[in-house]
C-alpha positions as CSV (number, residue, x, y, z in Angstrom):
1,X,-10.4,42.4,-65.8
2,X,-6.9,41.8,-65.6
3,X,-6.9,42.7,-69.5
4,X,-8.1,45.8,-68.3
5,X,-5.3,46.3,-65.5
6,X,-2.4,45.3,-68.1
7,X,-3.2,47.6,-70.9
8,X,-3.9,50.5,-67.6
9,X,-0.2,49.9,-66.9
10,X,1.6,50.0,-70.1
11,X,-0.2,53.0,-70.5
12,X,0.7,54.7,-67.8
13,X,3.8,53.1,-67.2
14,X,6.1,56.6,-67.5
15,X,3.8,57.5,-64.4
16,X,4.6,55.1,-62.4
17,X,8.5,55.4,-63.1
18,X,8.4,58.5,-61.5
19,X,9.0,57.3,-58.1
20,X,12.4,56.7,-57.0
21,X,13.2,54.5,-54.1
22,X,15.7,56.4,-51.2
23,X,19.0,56.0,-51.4
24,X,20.5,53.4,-49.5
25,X,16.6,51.7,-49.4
26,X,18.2,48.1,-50.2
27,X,21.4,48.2,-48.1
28,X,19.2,48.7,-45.2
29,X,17.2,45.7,-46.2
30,X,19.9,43.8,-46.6
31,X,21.5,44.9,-43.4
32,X,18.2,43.9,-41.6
33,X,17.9,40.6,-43.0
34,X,21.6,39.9,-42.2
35,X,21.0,40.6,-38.5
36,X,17.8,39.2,-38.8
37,X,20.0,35.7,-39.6
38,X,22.4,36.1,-36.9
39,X,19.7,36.6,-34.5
40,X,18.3,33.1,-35.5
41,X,21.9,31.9,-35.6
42,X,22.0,32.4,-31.6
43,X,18.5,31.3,-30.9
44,X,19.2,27.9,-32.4
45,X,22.4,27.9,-31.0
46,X,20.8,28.4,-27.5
47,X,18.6,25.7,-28.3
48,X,21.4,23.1,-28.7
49,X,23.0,24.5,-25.6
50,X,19.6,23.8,-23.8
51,X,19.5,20.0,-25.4
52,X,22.9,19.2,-24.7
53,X,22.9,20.2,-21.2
54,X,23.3,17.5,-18.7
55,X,23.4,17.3,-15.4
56,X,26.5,16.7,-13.4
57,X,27.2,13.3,-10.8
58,X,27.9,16.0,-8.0
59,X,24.3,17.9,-8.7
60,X,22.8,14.2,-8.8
61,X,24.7,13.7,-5.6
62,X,23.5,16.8,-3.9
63,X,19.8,16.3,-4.8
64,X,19.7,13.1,-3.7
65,X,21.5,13.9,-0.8
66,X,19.0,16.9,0.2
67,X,16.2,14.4,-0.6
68,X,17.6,12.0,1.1
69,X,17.7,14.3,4.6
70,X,14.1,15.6,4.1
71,X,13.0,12.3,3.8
72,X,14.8,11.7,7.0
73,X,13.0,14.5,8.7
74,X,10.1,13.6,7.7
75,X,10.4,10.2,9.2
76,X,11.8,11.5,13.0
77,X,9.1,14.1,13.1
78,X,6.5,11.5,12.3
79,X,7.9,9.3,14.6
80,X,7.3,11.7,17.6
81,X,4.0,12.7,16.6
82,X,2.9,9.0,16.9
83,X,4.5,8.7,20.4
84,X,2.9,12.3,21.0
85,X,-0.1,10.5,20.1
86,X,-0.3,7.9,22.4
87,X,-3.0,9.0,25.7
88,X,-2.6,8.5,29.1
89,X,-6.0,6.9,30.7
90,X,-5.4,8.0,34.0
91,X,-5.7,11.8,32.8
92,X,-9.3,10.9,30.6
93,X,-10.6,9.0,34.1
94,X,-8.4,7.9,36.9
95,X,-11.4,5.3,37.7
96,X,-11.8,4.0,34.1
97,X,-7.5,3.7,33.9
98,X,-7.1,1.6,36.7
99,X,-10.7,-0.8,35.4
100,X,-8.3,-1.1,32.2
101,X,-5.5,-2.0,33.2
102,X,-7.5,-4.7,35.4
103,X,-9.2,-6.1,32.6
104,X,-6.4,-5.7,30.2
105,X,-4.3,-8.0,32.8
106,X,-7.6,-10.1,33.2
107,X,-7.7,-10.6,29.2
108,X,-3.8,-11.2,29.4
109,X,-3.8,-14.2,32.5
110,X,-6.7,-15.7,31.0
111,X,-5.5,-16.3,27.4
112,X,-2.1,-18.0,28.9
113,X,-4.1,-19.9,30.9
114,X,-6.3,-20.7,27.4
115,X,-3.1,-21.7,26.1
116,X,-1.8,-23.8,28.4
117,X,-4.9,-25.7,28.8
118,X,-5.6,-26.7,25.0
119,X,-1.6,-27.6,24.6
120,X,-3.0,-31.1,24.1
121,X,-6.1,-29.8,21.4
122,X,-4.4,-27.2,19.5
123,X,-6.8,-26.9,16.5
124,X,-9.3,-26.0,19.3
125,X,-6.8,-23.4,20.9
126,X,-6.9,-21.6,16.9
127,X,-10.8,-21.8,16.8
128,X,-11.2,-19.9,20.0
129,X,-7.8,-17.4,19.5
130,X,-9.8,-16.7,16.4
131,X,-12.3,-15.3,18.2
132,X,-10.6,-13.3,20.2
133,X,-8.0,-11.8,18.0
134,X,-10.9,-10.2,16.2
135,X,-12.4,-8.5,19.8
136,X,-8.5,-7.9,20.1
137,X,-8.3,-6.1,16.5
138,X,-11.2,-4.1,17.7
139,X,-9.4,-2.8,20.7
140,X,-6.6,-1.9,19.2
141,X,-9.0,-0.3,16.7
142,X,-10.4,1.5,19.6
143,X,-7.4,2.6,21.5
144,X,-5.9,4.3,17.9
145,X,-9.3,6.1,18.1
146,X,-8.8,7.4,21.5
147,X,-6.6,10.1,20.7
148,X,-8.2,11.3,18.1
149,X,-11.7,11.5,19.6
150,X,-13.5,14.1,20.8
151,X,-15.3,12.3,23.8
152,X,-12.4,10.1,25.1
153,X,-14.3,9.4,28.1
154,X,-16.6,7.6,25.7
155,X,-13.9,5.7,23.2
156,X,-12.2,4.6,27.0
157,X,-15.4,2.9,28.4
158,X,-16.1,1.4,25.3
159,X,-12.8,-0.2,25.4
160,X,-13.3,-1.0,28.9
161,X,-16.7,-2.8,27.9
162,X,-14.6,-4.9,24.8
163,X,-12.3,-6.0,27.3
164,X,-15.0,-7.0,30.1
165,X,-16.6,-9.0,27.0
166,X,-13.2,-10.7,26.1
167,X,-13.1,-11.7,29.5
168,X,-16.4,-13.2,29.6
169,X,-15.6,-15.1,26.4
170,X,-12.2,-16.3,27.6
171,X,-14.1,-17.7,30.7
172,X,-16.4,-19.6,29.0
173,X,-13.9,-21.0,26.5
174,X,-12.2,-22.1,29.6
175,X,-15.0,-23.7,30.7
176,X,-15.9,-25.5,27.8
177,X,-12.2,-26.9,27.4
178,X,-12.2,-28.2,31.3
179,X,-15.5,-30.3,30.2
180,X,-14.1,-31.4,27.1
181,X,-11.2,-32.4,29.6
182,X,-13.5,-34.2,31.7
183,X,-15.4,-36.0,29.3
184,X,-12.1,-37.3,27.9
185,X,-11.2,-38.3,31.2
186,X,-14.0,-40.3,32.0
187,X,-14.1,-41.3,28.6
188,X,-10.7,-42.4,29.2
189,X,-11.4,-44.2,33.0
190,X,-14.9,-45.9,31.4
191,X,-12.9,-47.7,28.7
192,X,-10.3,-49.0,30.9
193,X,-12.4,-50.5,33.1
């Protein structure tokens, strides 16, 4: 086929001659492509621009500055939220505040009193603060979940309840510490006599 198509054009080749191009066809090809090159000449340009561009020590500055004063912000404003969050009992239940505040001072007397007992039995005085820090950690628990509850009334008397129970297992701690103080002390008055 391409036989064919050669011997169809040097027949007719006088035919095909006929047509002229315009005038001035190829300068405005070449004029395109030139400012087709400068074009590309720029964009790559741009592009080293763009790559070389660094950024100043005062912008640093600044930015870290700005950042620097949200963060600040941030911090105050969470700050007062947290105090903001903070709930006065009294305003839940006037009766419930002051049972609190009784058993909280309760809690309080009893664990110096704890303390100054098993001065001489310390290993005993960290088995029995064991148990109570972890009553304590769920007080604390429950006092953070105060202000956010929807029944505060509720949250408060079951803190209320965790304090009457830390009470009750402070006073029998101190109770079994003054036996253990006994026996010693009749151990102690059997063997030197």
């Amino acid at each position: 086929m391409s036989k064919r198509l050669e011997d169809f054009i040097k027949n007719n080749r006088n035919e095909f001659d006929d047509l002229e191009p315009r005038d001035g066809l190829w300068e405005n090809i070449e004029q395109g492509l030139f400012i087709h090159h400068e074009q590309e000449e720029k964009v790559l340009e741009l592009r080293k621009q763009r790559e070389a561009k660094t950024f100043s020590l005062g912008f640093v500055l600044r930015v870290a500055a700005i950042v620097t004063l949200v963060m600040g912000i941030s911090f105050v404003f969470y700050i007062k939220t947290q105090k903001a969050a903070t709930v006065d009992y009294a305003k839940i239940n006037p009766e419930y505040a002051k049972e609190q505040v009784h058993y909280a001072s309760l809690v309080q007397s009893k664990q110096s009193e704890l303390k100054r007992l098993t001065k001489t039995n310390p290993e005993l005085y960290h088995e029995f603060s064991a148990e109570i820090a972890k009553m304590d950690s769920t007080y604390k628990k429950l006092n953070i979940d105060l202000a956010t509850s929807p029944n505060q009334e509720r949250v408060l008397r079951a803190m209320i309840r965790n304090l009457q129970i830390q009470t009750e297992v402070l006073n029998q701690q101190l109770n079994v510490i003054e036996q253990f103080n006994e026996f010693n002390q009749q151990k102690n008055e059997t063997k030197s006599i």
